[in-house]
N, C-alpha and C positions, 0 to 999 in steps of 0.2 A: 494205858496207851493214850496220848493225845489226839484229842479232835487235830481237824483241819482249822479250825479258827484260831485253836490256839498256835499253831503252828506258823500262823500268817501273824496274830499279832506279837512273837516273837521275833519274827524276821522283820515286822513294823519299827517296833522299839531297837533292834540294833539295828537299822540303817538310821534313825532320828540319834542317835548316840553317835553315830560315826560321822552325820554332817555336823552334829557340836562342839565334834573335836577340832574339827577341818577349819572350820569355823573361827574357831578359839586360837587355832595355831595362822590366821592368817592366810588360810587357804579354801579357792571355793569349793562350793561343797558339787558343783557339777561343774567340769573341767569340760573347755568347748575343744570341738574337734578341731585338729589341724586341719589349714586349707588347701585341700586339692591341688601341687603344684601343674599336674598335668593339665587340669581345664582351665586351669591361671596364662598355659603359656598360650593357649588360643586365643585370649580379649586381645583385638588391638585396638590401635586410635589412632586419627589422621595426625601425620608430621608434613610440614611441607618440605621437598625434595629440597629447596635452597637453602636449607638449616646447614647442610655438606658443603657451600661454598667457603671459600678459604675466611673471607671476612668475619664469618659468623664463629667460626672455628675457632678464631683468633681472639675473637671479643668474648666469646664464652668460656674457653678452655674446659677444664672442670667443670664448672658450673651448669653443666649441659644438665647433670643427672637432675637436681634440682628442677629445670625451666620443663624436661618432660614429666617430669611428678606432678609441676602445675599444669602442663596438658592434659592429662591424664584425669587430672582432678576438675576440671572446668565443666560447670552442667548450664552453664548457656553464657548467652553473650549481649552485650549492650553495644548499641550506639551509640557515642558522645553526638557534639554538634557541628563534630567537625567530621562526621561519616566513618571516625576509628572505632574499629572495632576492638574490644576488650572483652574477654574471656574471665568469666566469675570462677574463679575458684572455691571449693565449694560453696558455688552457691552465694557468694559477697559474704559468708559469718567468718565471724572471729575465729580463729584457731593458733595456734601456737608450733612456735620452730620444733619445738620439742617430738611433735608427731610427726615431719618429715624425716623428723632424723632418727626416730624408730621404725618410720617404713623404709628407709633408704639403707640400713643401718650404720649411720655416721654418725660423726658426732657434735652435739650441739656446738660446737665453735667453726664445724667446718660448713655444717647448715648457714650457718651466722655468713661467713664469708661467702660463697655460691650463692646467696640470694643478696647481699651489696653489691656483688659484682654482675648482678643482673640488673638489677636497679638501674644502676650508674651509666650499664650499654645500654638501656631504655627495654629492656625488654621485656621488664613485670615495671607494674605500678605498683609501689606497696605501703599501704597507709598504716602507721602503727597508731596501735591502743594499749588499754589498760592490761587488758588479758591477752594480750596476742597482735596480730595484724592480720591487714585484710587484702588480698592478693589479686592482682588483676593481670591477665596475659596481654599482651599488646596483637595484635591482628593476627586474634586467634580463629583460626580455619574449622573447629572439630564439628561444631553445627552448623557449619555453611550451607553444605553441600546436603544436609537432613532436611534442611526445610520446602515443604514443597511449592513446587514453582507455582507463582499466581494464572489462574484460570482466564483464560482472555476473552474479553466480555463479546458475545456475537452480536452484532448489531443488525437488523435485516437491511437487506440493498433498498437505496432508495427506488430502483427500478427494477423489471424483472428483467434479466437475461434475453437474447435473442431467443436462444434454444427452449426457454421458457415459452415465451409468448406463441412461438412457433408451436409447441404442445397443446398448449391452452385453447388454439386456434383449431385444430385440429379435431379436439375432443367436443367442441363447441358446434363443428360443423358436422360431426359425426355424428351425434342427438340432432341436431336441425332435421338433417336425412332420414333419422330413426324415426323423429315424430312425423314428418310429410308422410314418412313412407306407411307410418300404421292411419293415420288421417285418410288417404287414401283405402287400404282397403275396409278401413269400416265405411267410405263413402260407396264402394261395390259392394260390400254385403248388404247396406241397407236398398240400393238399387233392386238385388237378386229376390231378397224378399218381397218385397212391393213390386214384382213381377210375378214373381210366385203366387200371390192371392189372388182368387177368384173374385172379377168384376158383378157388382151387382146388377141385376136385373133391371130393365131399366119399367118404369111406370107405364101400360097401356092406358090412355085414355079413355074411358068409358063412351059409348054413344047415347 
């Protein structure tokens, strides 16, 4: 009868066998999970309502799906000099049509065409390179409204308030009173004592 050990280093040796198959035939040896379509449909991300006015509709047509994939993909945003705001897709790196058009699932020619034709209405900046291009949204919103509002610096008043001063005065003459008034009876008790003591005797003259 088999140990346990040998039992485990048999089910060792065929799973290493079975990833070199997997392997060898061009398949990974650990298959990642599909992704959750139901917690997918709850991420949103800010559009701006005037994206639905007729003009935009008309300048974009198609090419809507593409410009919210680079919404969607923007993780922050710059300032030029002239106060435009541009949205980095991811991030300002390099990537390629290729992966829009696997997550959209289109196809590289219709990629190709929805991003010239965004271009061209001004709505992405898109600078190519060697391996890909590099994608900028034009006055994009998605971290606008994340960043939090600057703290506004309290400076104290040059003067106090009336209702101030009027307090201050207040508590100022309230101790004035408290001290007269304990001034006062320690000035009776030391009277009450030095009544209190027996006068001395006074000196008889000898004859």
């Amino acid at each position: 009868m088999e140990s346990l050990a040998d039992i485990i280093q048999s089910l060792t040796q065929v799973q290493n066998s079975s990833n070199r198959t997997e392997k060898a035939a061009g398949k990974p040896a650990n298959k990642e999970k599909p992704t959750d379509e139901k917690s997918a449909a709850f991420i949103t991300f800010p559009v701006s309502i005037g994206l639905l006015e007729g003009k935009h509709v008309e300048a974009m047509g198609i090419a809507v799906w593409c410009f919210l994939w680079c919404i969607n993909r923007v993780t922050f945003d710059k300032t030029d000099s002239d106060g435009q705001r541009w949205g980095q897709v991811l991030g300002g790196c390099v990537f390629t049509q290729q992966r829009i058009a696997d997550e959209l699932s289109l196809s590289l020619r219709a990629v190709r065409y929805q991003l010239d034709r965004l271009k061209k209405s001004g709505y992405l900046r898109i600078t190519r390179c060697r391996d890909g291009q590099v994608i900028e949204v034009r006055h994009s919103i998605k971290w606008l409204r994340r960043k939090n509002p600057p703290k506004p610096t309290q400076t104290p008043p040059d003067k106090p308030t009336g209702e101030v001063v009027s307090l201050v005065d207040a508590l100022l003459e309230k101790s004035r009173l408290r001290e007269m008034g304990q001034g006062k009876l320690n000035c009776a008790r030391s009277d009450s004592e030095r009544r209190s003591r027996p006068e001395p005797d006074e000196a008889i003259p000898k004859g």
